[in-house]
Steps between C-alpha positions, in 0.01 A plus 500: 500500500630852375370792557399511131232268605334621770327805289351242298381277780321794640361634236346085430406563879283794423330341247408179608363743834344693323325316232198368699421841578466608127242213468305578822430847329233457268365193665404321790635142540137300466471733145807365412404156526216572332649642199778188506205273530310648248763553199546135546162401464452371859282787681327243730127554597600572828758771390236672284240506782767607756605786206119609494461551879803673539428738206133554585557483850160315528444117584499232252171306498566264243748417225491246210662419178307578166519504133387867382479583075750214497728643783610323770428732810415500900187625598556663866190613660579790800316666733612902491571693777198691412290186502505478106510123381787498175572260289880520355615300302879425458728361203734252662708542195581898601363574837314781358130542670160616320 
């Protein structure tokens, strides 16, 4: 190799090191998934209730699938840190929480 290549490598070096970190950023890495999952269509049950406790910080109590004004949804029942009992409910198609 000449030493016309070498700046290159380097500089494909830094940004393949340096990549990741632009990610890790905005997001943590379970978010991420969730956002993958849920632009796909395939925010699990699970997911959504593990999504819930994390963002409530409570504990889930129950979760389920429903139908809701002709909406596909999870229904995630949590127990607050305060002691409140929510019920969220999550689109699977989006991630987003109500």
């Amino acid at each position: 190799m000449g030493w016309a290549m070498q700046p290159r490598m380097l500089l494909v070096l830094v940004i393949m090191l340096f990549q990741p970190m632009a990610h890790a950023v905005d997001f943590e890495p379970s978010q991420v998934k969730w956002q993958l999952a849920a632009r796909q269509g395939q925010l699990s049950l699970s997911d959504a209730a593990d999504l819930v406790q994390r963002s409530t910080g409570g504990r889930v109590l129950s979760a389920q699938a429903v139908r809701e004004q002709g909406r596909e949804l999870y229904r995630i029942k949590v127990l607050t840190r305060q002691g409140e009992v929510r019920i969220v409910l999550v689109d699977p198609a989006t991630g987003r929480m109500e």
